[in-house]
C-alpha positions in Angstrom: -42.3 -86.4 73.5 -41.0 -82.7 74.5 -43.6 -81.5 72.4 -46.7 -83.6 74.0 -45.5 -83.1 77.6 -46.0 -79.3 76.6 -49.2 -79.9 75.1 -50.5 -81.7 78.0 -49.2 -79.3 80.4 -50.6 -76.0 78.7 -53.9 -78.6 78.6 -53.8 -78.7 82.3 -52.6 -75.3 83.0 -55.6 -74.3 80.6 -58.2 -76.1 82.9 -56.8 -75.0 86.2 -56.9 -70.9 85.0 -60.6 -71.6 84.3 -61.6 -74.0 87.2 -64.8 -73.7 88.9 -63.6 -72.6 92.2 -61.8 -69.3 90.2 -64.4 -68.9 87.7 -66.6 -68.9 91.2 -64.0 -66.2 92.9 -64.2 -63.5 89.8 -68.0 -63.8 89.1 -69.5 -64.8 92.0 -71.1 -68.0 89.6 -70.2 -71.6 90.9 -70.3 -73.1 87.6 -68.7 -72.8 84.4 -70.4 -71.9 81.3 -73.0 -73.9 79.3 -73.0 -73.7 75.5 -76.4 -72.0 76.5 -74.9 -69.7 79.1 -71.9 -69.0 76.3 -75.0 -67.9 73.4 -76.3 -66.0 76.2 -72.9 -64.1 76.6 -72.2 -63.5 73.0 -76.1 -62.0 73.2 -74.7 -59.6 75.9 -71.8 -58.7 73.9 -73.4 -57.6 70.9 -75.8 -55.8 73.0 -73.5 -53.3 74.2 -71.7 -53.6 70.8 -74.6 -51.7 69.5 -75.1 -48.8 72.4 -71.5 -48.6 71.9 -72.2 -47.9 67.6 -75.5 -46.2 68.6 -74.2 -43.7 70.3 -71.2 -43.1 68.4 -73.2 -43.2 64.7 -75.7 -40.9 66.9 -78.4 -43.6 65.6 -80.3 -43.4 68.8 -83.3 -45.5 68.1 -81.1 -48.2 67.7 -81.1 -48.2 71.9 -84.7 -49.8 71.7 -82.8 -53.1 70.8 -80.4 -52.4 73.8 -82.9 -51.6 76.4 -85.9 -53.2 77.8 -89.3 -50.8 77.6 -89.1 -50.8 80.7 -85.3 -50.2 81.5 -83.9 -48.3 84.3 -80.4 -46.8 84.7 -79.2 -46.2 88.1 -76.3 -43.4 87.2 -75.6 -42.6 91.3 -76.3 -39.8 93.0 -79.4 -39.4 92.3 -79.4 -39.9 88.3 -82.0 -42.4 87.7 -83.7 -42.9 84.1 -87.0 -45.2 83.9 -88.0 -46.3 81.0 -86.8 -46.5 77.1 -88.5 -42.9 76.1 -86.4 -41.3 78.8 -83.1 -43.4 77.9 -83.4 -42.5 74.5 -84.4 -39.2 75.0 -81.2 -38.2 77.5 -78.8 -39.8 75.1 -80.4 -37.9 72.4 -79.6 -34.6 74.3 -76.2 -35.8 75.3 -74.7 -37.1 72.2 -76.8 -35.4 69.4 -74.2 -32.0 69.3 -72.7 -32.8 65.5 -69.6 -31.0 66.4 -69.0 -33.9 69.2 -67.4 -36.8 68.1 -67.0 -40.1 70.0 -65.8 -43.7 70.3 -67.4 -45.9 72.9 -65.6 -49.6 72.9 -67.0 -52.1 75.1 -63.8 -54.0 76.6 -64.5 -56.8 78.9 -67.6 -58.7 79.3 -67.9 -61.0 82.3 -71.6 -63.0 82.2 -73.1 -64.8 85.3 -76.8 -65.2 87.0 -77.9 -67.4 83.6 -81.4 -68.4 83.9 -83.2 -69.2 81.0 -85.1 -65.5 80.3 -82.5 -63.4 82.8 -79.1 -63.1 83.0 -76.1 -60.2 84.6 -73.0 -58.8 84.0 -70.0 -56.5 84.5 -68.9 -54.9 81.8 -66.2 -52.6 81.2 -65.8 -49.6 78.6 -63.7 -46.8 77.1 -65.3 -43.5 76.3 -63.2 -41.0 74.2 -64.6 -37.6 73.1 -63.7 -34.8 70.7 -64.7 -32.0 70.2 -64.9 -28.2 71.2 -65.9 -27.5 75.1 -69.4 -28.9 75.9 -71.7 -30.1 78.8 -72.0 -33.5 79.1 -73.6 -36.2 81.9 -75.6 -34.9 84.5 -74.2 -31.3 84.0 -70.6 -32.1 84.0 -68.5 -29.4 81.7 -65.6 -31.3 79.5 -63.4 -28.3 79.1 -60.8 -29.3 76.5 -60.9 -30.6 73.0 -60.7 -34.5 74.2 -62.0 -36.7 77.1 -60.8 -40.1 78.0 -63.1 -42.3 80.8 -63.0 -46.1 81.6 -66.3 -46.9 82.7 -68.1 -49.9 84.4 -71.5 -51.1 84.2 -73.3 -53.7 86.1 -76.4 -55.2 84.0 -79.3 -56.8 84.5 -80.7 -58.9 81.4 -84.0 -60.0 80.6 -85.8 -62.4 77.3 -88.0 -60.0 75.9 -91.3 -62.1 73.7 -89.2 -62.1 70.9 -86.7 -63.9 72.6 -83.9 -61.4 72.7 -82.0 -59.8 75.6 -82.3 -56.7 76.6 -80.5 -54.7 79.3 -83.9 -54.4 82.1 -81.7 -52.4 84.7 -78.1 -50.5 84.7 -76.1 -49.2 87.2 -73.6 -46.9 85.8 -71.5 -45.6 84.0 -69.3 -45.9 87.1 -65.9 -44.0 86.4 -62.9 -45.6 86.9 -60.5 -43.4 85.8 -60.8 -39.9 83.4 -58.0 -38.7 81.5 -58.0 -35.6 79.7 -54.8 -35.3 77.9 -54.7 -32.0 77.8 -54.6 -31.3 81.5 -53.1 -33.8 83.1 -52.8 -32.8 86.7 -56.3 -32.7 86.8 -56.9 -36.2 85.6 -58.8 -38.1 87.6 -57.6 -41.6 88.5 
């Protein structure tokens, strides 16, 4: 009987943690998910699976199946990049240096907005690099031998004619934090 009261409790303490009202209060959606809305969200997280292994594997025409033709990035102040040949092309010049190496790992996915073509979502990423010295996003200089940034994005999804998602507009990467291990007083948190 010990055991079933437990079950039933962790039941119940299962429902409340993902009740409406606080699925409401973290994404800003009323409802929970619908087994369309959860496809939808597994769409969004292999989506920025592959930027994440496009960028890393320096496979850069693989962002045509992460971004809409049509895609725009909204990196503040004044970065904006419209369009997929533009994308492409600044990640390209970005990443393509051989002797940098890095590991992009997208870490928490929340979905919301579903519609039946469109969807949105925050997303949350590390970034790690290695490497010697280089210049990196919008002009920044990395000046040690590793880089570590937590990133968010905010994402705008739309049902292309072949029926998969694409990321239509991004803003970010917004930095959360940036740690560079070698220089820890200048870390920026």
């Amino acid at each position: 009987m010990q055991y079933l009261n437990s079950l039933i409790f962790s039941v119940i303490g299962f429902a409340f943690l993902f009740s409406p009202s606080s699925y409401a209060q973290v994404t800003g959606n009323p409802v929970l998910l619908t087994p369309e809305d959860s496809i939808t969200l597994s769409a969004m997280n292999q989506i920025l699976s592959l930027f994440s292994l496009a960028l890393d594997t320096k496979q850069f025409g693989a962002l045509a199946d992460v971004y809409a033709p049509d895609a725009v990035i909204d990196a503040g102040n004044n970065n904006t990049l419209t369009g997929l040949p533009a994308i492409t092309d600044f990640y390209n010049r970005t990443f393509s240096n051989a002797s940098l190496q890095t590991e992009h790992t997208s870490t928490t996915v929340i979905g919301y907005n579903f519609t039946s073509t469109t969807a949105a979502s925050t997303s949350y990423a590390d970034a790690i690099y290695f490497g010697p010295p280089i210049l990196e996003r919008f002009g920044v200089f990395f000046p040690n031998q590793s880089l570590i940034i937590r990133e968010k994005f905010i994402n705008q999804y739309k049902k292309g004619s072949d029926g998969a998602f694409k990321i239509s507009r991004q803003r970010g990467p917004i930095v959360l934090v940036r740690h560079d291990p070698n220089d820890s007083l200048r870390s920026h948190y």
